[in-house]
C-alpha positions in Angstrom: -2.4 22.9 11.0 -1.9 25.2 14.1 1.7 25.7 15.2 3.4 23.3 17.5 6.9 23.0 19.2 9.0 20.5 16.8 9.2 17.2 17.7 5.4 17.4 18.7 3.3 14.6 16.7 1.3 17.6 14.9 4.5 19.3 14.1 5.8 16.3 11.8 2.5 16.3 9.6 2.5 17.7 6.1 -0.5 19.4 4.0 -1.1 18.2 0.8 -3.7 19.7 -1.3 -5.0 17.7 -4.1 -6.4 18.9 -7.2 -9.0 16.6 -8.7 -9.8 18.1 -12.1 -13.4 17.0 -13.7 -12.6 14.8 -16.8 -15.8 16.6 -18.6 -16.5 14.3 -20.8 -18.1 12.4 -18.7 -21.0 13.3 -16.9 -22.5 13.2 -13.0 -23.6 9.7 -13.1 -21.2 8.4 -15.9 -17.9 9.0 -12.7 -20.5 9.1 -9.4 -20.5 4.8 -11.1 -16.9 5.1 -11.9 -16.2 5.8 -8.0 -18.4 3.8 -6.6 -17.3 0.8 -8.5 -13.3 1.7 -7.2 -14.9 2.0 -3.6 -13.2 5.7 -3.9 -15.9 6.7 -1.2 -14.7 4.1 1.5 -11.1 4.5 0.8 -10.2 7.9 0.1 -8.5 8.9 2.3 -6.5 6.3 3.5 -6.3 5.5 7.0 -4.9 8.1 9.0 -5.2 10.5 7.0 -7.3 13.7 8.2 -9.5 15.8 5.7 -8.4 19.8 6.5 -11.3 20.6 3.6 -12.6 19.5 0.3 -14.1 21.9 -1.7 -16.1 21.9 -5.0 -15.0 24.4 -7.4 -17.4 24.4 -10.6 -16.5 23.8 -14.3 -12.7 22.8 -12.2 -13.6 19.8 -10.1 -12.0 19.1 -6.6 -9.6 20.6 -4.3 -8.9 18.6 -0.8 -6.3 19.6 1.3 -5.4 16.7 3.9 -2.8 16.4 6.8 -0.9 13.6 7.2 2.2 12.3 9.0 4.9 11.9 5.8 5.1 8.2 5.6 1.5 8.2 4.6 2.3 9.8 1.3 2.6 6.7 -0.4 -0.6 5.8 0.8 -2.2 8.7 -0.4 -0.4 8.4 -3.9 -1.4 4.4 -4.5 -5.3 5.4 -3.5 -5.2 8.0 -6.1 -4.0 5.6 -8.5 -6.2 3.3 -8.1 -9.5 4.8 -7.8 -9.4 8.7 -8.9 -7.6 8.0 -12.1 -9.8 8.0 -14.6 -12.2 9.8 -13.5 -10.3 12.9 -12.5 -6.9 14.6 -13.5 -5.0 14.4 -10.1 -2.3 17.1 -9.1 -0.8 17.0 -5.6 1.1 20.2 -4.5 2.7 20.0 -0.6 1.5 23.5 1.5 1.3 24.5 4.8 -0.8 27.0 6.6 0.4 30.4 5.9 -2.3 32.4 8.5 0.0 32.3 11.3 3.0 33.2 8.9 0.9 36.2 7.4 0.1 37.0 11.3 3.6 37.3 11.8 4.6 39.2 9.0 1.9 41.5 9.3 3.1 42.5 13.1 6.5 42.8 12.3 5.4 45.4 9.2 3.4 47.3 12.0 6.2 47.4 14.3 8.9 48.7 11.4 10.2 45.7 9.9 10.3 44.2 6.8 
């Protein structure tokens, strides 16, 4: 998320980043079925929700961060119910872009601050 002056429509979005733990016992093909049969493809995520970046980390699973506005959380939650679950081990942490924050920091260290 780039900054934005509050009240903005970017502004009032969240991060979430979603862990999606491989269930290993089960293999490729065994959950590529399971999400095909809970058309996971089509409907994660929901509507309106943007991908920020979905990453494969082996032997872990899964780990998509997405921005949306806050009143698509439910959304988000309900399609995880219904088609990652049993498949993968969900865990959903809120975050938020800490480059520009580190940016700051790092200036006011150069210039003598804390």
């Amino acid at each position: 998320m780039s900054e934005t002056a509050p009240g903005t429509a970017q502004s009032e979005t969240m991060l979430l980043t979603v862990f999606l733990r491989h269930d290993q016992s089960n293999n490729l093909d065994d959950f590529q079925e399971r999400l095909k049969a809970a058309e996971w493809w089509e409907r994660f995520p929901p509507a309106g929700v943007k991908v920020v970046s979905w990453t494969v980390a082996m032997s872990f699973g899964q780990i998509v961060t997405l921005e949306l506005l806050p009143h698509l959380l439910p959304a988000v939650n309900v399609e995880l119910e219904r088609s990652a679950w049993g498949v993968f081990r969900t865990e959903c942490y809120p975050t938020y872009d800490f480059v520009p924050v580190h940016a700051r920091i790092r200036e006011r260290v150069r210039n003598g601050g804390k």
